[in-house]
PDB file of the backbone (N, CA, C, O) and the ligand in Angstrom, with CONECT records:
HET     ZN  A 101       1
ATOM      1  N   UNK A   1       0.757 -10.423  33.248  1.00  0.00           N
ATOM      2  CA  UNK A   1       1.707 -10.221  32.152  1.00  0.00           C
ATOM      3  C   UNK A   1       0.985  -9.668  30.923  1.00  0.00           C
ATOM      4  O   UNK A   1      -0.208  -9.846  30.677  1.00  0.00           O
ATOM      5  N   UNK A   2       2.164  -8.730  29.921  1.00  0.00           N
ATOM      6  CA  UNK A   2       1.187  -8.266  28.791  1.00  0.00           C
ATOM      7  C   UNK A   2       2.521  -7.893  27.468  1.00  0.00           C
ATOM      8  O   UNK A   2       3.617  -7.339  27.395  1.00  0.00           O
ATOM      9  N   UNK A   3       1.476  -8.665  26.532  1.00  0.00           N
ATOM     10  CA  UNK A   3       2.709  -8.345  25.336  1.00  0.00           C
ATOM     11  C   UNK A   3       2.620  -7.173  24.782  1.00  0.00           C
ATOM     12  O   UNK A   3       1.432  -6.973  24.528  1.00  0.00           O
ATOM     13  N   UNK A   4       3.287  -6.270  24.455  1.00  0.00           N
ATOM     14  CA  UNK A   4       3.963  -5.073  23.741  1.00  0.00           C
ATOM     15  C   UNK A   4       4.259  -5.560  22.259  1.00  0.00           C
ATOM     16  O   UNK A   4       5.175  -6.382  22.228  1.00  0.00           O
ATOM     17  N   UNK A   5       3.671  -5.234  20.944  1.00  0.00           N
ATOM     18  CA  UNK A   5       4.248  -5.062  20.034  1.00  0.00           C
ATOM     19  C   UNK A   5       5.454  -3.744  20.424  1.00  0.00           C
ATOM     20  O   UNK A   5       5.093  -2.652  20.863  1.00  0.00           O
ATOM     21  N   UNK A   6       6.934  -4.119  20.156  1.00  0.00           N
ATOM     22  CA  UNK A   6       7.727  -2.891  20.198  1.00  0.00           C
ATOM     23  C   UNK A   6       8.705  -2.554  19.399  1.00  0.00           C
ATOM     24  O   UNK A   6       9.457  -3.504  19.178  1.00  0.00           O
ATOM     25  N   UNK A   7       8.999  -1.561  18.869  1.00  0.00           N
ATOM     26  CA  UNK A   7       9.734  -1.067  17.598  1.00  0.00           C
ATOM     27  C   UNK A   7      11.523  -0.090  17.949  1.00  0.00           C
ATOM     28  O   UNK A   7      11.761   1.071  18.281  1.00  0.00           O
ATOM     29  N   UNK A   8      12.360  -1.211  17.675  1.00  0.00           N
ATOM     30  CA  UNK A   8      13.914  -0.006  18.104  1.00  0.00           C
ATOM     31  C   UNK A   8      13.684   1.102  17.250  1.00  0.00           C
ATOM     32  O   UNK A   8      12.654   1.416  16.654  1.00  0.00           O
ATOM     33  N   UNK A   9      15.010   1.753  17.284  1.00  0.00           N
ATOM     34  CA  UNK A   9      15.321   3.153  16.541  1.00  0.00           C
ATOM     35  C   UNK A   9      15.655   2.506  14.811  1.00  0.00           C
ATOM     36  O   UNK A   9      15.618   3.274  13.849  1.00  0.00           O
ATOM     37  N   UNK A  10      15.946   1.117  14.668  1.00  0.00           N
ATOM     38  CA  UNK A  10      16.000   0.728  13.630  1.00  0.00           C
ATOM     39  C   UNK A  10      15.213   0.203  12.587  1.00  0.00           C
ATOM     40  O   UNK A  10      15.479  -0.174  11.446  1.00  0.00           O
ATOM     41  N   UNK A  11      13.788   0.295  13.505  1.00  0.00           N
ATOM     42  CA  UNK A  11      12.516  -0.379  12.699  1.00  0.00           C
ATOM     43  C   UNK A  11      12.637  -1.743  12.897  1.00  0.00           C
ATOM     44  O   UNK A  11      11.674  -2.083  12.210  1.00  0.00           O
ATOM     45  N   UNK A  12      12.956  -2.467  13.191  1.00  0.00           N
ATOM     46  CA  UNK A  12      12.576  -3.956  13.324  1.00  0.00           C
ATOM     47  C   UNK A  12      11.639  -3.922  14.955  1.00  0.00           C
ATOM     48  O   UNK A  12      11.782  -3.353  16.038  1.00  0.00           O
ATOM     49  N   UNK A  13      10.778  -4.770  14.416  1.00  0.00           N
ATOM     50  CA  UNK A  13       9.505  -5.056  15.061  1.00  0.00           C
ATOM     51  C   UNK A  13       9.245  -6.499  15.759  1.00  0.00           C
ATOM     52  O   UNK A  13       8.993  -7.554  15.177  1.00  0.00           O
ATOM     53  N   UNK A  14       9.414  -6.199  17.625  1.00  0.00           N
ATOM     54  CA  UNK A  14       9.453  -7.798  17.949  1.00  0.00           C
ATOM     55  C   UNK A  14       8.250  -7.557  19.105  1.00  0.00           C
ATOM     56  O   UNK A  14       7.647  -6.485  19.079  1.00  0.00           O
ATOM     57  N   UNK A  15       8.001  -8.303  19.850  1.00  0.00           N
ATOM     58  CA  UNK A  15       7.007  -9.110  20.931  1.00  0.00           C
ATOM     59  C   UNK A  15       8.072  -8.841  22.435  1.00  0.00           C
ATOM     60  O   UNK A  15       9.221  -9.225  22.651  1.00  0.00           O
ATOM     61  N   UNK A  16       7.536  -8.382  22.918  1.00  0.00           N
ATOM     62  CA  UNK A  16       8.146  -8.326  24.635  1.00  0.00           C
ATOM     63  C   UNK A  16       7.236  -7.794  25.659  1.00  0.00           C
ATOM     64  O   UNK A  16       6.446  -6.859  25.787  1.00  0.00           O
ATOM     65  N   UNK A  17       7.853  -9.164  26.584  1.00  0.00           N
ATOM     66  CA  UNK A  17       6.081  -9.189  27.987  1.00  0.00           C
ATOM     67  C   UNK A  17       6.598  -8.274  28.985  1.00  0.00           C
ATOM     68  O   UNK A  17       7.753  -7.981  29.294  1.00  0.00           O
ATOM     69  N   UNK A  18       5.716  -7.974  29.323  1.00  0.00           N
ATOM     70  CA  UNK A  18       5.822  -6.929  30.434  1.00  0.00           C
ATOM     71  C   UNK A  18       4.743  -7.352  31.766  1.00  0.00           C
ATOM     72  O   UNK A  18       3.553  -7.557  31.528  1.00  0.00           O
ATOM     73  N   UNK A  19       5.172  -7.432  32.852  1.00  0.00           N
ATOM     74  CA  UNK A  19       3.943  -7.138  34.055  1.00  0.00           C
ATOM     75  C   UNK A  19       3.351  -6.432  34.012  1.00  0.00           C
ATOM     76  O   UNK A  19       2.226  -6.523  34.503  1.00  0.00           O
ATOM     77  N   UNK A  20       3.791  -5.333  33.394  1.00  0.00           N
ATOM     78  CA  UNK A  20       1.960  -4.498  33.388  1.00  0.00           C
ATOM     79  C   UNK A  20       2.531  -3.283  32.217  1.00  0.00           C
ATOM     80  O   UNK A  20       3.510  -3.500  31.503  1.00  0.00           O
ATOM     81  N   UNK A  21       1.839  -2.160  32.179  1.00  0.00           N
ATOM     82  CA  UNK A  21       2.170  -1.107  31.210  1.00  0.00           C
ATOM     83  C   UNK A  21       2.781   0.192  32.214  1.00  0.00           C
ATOM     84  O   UNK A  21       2.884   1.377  31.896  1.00  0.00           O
ATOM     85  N   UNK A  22       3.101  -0.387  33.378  1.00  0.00           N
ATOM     86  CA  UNK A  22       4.271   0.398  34.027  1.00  0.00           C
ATOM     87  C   UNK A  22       5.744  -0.205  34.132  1.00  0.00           C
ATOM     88  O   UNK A  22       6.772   0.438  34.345  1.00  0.00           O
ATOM     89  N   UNK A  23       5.645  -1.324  33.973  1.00  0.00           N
ATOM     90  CA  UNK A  23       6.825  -1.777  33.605  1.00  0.00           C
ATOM     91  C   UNK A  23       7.227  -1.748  32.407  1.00  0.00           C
ATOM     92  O   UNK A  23       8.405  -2.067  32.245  1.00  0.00           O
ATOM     93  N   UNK A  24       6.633  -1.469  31.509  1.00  0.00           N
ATOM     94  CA  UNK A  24       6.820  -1.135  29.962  1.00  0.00           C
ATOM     95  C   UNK A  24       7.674   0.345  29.789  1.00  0.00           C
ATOM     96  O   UNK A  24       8.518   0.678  28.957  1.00  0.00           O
ATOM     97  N   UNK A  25       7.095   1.053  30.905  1.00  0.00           N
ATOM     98  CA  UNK A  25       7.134   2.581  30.802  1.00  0.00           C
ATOM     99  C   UNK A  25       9.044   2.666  31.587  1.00  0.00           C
ATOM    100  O   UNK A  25       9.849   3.375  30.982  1.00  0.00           O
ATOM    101  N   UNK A  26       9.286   2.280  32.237  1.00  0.00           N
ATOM    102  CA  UNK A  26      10.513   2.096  33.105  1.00  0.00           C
ATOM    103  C   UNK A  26      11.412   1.010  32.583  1.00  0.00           C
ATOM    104  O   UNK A  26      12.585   1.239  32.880  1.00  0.00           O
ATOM    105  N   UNK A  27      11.289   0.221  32.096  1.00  0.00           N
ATOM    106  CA  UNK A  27      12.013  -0.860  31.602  1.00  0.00           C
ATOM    107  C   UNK A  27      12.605  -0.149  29.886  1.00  0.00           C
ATOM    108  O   UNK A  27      13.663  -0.313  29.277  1.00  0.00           O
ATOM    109  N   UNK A  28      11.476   0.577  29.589  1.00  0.00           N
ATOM    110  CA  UNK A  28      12.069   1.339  28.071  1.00  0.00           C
ATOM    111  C   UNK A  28      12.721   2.432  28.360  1.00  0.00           C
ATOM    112  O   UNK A  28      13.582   2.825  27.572  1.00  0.00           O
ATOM    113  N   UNK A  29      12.501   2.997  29.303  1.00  0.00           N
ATOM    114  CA  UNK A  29      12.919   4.841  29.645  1.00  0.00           C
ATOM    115  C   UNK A  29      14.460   3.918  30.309  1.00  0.00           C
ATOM    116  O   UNK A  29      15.523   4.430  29.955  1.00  0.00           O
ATOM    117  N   UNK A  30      14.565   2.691  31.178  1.00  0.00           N
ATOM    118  CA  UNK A  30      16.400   3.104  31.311  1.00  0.00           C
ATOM    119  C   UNK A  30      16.825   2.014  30.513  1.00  0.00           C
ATOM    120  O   UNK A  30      17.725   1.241  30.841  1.00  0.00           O
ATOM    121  N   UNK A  31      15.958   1.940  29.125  1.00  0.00           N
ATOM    122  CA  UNK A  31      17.025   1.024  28.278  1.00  0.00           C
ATOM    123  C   UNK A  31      17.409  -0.537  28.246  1.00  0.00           C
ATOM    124  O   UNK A  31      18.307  -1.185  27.710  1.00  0.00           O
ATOM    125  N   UNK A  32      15.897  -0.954  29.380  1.00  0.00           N
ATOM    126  CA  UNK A  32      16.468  -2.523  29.129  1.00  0.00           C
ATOM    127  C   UNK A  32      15.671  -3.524  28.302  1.00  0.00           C
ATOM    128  O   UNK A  32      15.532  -4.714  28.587  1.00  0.00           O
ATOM    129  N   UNK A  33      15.193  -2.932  27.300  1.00  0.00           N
ATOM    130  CA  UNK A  33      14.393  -3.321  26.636  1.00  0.00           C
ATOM    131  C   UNK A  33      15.549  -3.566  25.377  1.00  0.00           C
ATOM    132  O   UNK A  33      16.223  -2.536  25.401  1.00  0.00           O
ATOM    133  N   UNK A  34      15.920  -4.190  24.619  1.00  0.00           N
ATOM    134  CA  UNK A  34      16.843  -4.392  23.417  1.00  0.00           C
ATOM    135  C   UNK A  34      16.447  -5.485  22.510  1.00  0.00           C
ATOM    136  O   UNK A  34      16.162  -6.677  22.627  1.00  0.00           O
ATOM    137  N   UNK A  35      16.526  -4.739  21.694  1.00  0.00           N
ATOM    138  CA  UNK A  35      16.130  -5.506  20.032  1.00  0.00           C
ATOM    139  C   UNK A  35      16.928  -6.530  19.579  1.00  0.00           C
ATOM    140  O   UNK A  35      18.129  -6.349  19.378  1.00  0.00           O
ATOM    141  N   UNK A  36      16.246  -7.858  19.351  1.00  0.00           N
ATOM    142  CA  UNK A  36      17.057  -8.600  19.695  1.00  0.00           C
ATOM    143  C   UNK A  36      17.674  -8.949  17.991  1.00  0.00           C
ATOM    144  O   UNK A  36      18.391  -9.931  17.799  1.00  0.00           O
ATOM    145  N   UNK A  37      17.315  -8.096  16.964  1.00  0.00           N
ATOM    146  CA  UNK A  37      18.212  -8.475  15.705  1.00  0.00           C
ATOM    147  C   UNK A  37      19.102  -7.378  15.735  1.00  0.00           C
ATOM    148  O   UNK A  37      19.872  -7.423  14.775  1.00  0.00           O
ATOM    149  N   UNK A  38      19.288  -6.392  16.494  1.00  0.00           N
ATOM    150  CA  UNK A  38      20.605  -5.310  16.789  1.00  0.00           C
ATOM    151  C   UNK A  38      20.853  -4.991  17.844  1.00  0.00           C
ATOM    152  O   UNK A  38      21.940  -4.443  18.025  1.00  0.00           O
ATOM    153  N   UNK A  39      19.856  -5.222  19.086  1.00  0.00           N
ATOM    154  CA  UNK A  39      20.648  -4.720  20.192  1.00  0.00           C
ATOM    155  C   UNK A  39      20.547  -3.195  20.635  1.00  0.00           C
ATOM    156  O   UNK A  39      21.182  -2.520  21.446  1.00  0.00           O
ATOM    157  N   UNK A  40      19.598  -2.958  19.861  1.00  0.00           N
ATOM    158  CA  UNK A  40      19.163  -0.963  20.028  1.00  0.00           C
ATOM    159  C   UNK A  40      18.101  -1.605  21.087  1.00  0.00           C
ATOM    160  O   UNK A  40      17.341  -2.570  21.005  1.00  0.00           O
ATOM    161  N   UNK A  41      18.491  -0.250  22.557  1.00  0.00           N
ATOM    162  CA  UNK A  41      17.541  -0.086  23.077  1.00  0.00           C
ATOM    163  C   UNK A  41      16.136   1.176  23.032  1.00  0.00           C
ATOM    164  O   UNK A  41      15.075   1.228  23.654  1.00  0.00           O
ATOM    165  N   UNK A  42      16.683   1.965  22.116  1.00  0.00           N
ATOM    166  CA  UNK A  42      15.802   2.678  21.591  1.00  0.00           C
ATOM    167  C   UNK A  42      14.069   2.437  21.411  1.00  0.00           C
ATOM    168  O   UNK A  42      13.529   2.702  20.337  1.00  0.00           O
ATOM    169  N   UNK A  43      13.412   1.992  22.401  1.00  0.00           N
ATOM    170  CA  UNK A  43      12.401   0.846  21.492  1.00  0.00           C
ATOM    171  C   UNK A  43      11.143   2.027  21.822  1.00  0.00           C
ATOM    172  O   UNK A  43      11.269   2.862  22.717  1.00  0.00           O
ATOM    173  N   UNK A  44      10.118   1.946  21.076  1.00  0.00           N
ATOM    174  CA  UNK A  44       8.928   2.233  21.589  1.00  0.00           C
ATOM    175  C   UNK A  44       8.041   1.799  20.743  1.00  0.00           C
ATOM    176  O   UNK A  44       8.308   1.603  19.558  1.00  0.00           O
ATOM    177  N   UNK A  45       6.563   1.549  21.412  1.00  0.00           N
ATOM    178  CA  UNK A  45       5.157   0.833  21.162  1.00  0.00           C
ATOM    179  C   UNK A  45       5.026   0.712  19.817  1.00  0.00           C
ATOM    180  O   UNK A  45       4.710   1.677  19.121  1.00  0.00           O
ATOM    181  N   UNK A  46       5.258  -0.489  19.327  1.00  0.00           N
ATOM    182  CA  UNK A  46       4.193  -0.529  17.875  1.00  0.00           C
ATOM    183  C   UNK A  46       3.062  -0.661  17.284  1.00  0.00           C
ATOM    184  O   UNK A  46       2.616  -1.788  17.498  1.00  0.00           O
ATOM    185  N   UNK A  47       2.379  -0.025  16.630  1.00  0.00           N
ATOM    186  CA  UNK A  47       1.095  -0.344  16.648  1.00  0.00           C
ATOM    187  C   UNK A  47       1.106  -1.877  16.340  1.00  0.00           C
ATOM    188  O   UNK A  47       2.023  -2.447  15.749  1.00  0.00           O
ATOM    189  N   UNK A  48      -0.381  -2.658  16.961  1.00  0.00           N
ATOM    190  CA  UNK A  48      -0.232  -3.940  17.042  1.00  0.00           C
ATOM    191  C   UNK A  48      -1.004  -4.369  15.652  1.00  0.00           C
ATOM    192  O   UNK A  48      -1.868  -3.776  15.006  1.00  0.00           O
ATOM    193  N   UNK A  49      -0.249  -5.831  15.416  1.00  0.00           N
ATOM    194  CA  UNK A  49      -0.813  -5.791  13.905  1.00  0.00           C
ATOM    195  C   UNK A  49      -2.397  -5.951  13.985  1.00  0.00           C
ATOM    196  O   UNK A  49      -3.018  -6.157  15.028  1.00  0.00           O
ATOM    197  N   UNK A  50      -2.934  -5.827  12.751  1.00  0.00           N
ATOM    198  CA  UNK A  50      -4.344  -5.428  13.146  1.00  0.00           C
ATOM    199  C   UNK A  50      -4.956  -7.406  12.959  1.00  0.00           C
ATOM    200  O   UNK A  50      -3.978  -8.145  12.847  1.00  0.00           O
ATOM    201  N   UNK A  51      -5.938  -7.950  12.936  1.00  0.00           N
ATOM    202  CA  UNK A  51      -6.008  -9.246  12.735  1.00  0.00           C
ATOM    203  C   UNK A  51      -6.607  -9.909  10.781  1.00  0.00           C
ATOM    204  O   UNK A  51      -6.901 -10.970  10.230  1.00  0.00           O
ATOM    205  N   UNK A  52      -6.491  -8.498  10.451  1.00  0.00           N
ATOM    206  CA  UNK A  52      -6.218  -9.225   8.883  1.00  0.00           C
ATOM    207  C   UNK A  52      -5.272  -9.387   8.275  1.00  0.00           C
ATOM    208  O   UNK A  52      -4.306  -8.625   8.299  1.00  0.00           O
ATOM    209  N   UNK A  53      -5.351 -10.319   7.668  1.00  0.00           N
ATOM    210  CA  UNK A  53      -4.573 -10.991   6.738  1.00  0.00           C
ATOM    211  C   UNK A  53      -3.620 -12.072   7.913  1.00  0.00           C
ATOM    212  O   UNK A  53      -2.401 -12.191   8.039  1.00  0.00           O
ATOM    213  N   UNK A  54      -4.569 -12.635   8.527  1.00  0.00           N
ATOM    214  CA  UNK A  54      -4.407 -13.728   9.196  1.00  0.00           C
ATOM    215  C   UNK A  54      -4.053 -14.930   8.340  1.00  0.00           C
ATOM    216  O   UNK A  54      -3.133 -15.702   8.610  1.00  0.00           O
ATOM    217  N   UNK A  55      -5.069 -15.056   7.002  1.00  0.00           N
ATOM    218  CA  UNK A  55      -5.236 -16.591   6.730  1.00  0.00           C
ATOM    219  C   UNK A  55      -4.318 -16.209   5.662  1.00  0.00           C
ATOM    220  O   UNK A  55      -3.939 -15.100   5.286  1.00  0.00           O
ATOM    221  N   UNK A  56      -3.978 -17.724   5.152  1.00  0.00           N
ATOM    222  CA  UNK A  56      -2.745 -17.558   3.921  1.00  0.00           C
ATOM    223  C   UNK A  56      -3.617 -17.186   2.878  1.00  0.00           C
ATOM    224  O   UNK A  56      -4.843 -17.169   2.987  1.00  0.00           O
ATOM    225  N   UNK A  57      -2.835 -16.820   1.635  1.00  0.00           N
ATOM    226  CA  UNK A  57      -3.438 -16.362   0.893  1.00  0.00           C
ATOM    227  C   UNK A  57      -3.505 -17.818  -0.391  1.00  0.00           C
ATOM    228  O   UNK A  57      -4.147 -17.841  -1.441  1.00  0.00           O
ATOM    229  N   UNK A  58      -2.820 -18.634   0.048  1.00  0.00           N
ATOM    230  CA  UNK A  58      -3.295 -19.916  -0.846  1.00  0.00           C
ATOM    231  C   UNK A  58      -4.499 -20.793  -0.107  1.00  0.00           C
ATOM    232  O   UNK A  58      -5.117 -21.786  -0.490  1.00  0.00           O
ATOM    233  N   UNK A  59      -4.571 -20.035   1.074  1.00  0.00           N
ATOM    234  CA  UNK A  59      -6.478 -21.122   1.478  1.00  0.00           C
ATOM    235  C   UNK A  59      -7.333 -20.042   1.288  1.00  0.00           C
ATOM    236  O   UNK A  59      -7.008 -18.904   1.626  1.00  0.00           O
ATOM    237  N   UNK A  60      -8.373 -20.303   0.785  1.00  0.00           N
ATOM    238  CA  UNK A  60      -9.189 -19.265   0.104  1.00  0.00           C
ATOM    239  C   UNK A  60     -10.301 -19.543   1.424  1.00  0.00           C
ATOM    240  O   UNK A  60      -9.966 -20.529   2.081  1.00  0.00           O
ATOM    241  N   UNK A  61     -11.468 -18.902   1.890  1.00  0.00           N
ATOM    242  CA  UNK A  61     -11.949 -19.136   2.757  1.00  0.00           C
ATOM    243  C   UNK A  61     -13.294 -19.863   2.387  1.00  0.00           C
ATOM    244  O   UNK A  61     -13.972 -19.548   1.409  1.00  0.00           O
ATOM    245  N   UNK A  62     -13.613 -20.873   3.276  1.00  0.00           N
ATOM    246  CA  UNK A  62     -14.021 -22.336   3.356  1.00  0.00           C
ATOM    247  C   UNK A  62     -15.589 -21.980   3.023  1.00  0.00           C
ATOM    248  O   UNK A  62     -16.430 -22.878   3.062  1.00  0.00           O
ATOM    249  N   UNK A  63     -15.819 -21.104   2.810  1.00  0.00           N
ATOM    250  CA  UNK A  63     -17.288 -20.452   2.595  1.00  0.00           C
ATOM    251  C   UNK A  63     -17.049 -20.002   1.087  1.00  0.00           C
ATOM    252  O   UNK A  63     -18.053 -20.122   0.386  1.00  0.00           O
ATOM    253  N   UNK A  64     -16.592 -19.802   0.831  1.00  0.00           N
ATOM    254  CA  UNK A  64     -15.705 -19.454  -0.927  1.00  0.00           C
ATOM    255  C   UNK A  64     -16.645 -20.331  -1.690  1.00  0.00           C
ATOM    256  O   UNK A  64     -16.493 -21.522  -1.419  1.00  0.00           O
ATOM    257  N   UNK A  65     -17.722 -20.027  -2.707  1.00  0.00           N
ATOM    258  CA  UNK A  65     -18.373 -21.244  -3.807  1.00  0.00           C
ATOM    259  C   UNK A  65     -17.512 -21.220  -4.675  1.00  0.00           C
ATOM    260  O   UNK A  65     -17.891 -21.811  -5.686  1.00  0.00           O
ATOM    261  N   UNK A  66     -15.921 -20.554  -4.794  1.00  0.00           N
ATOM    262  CA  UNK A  66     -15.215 -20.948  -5.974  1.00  0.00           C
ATOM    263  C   UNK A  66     -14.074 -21.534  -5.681  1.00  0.00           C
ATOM    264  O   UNK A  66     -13.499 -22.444  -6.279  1.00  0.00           O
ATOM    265  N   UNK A  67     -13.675 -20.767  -4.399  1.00  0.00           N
ATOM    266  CA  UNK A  67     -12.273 -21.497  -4.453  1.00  0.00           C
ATOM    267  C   UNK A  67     -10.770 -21.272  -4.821  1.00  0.00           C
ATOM    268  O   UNK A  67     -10.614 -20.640  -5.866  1.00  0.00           O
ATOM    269  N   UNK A  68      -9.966 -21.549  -4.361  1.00  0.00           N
ATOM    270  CA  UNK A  68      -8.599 -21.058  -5.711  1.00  0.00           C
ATOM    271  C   UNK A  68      -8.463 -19.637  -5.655  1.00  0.00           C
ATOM    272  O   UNK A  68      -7.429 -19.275  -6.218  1.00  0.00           O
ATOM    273  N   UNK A  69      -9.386 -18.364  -5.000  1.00  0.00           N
ATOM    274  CA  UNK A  69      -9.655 -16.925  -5.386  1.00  0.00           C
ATOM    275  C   UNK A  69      -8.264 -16.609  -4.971  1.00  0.00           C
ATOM    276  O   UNK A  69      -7.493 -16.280  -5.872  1.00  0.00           O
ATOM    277  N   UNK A  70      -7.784 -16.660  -3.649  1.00  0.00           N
ATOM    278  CA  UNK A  70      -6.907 -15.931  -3.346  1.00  0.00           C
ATOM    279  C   UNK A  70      -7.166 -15.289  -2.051  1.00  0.00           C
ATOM    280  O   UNK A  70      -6.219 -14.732  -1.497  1.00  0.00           O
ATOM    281  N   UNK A  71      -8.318 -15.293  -1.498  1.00  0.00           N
ATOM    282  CA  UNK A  71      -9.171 -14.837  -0.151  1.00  0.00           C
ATOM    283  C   UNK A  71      -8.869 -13.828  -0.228  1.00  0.00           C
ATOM    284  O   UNK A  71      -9.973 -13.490  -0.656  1.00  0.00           O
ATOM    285  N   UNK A  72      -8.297 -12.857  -0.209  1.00  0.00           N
ATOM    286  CA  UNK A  72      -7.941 -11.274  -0.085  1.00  0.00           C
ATOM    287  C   UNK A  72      -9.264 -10.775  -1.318  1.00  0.00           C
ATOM    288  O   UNK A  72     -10.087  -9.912  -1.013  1.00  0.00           O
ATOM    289  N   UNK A  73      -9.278 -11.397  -2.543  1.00  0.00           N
ATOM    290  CA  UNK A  73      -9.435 -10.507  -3.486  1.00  0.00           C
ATOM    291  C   UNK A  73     -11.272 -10.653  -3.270  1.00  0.00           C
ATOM    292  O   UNK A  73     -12.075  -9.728  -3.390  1.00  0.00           O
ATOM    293  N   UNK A  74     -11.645 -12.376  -2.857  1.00  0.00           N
ATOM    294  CA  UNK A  74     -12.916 -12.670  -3.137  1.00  0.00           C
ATOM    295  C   UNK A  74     -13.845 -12.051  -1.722  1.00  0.00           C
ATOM    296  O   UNK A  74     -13.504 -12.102  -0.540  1.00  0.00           O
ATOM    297  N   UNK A  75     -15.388 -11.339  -2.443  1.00  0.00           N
ATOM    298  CA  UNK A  75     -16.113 -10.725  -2.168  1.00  0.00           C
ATOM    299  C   UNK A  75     -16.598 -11.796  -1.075  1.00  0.00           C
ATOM    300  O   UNK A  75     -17.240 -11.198  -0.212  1.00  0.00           O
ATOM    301  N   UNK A  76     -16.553 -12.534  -0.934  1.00  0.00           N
ATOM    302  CA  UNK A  76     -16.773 -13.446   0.632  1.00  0.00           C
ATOM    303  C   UNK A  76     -15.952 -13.986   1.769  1.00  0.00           C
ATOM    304  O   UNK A  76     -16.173 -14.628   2.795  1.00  0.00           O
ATOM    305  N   UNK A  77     -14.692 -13.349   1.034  1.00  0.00           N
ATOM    306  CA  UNK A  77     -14.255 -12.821   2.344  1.00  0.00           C
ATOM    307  C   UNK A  77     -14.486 -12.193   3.128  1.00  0.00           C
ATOM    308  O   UNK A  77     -13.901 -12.241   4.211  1.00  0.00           O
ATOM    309  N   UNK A  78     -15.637 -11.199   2.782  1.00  0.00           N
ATOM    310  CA  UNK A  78     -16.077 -10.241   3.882  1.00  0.00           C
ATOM    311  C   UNK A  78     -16.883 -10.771   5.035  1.00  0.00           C
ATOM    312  O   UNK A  78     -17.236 -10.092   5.999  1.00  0.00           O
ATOM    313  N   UNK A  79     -17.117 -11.924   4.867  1.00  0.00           N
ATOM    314  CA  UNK A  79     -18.214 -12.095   5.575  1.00  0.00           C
ATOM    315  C   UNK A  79     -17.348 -13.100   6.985  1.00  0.00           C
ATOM    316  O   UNK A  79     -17.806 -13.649   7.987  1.00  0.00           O
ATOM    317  N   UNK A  80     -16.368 -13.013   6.598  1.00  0.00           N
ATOM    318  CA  UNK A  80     -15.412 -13.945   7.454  1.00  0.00           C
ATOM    319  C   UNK A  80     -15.446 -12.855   8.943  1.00  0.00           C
ATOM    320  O   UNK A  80     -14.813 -13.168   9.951  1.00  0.00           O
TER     321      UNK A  80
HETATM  322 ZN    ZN A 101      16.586  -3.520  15.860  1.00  0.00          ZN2+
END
């Protein structure tokens, strides 16, 4: 099995498993793939989100000597 980030003709962006990336290819081409906040089968591949901005932005990261930063903004976040 394999998850698909996938995108309708309307832009909303959901999660759907597939057995492989040929069933992705046939299951979208006759339409049985449908978005489940409208119901468009229109769907194709979304790019997958990338893995930043994982952590919230009120936990600052645990390596932080200050704290409180905001993790996005502080220069040790990088090292995460
Ligand atoms: Zn939709």
């Amino acid at each position: 099995m394999i998850v698909y980030s996938v995108r309708c003709g309307n832009g909303h962006v959901f999660d759907e498993w597939f057995s492989n990336s040929t069933d992705y290819d046939v299951k979208a081409s006759a339409g049985e793939v449908h978005c489940p906040d409208c119901g468009d089968s229109h769907i194709s591949k979304a790019i997958m989100a990338p893995s930043i901005g994982k952590s919230s932005p009120a936990a600052p990261p645990p390596n932080c000597p200050v704290g409180g930063c905001g993790g996005g903004a502080c220069s040790f976040a990088n090292d995460f």
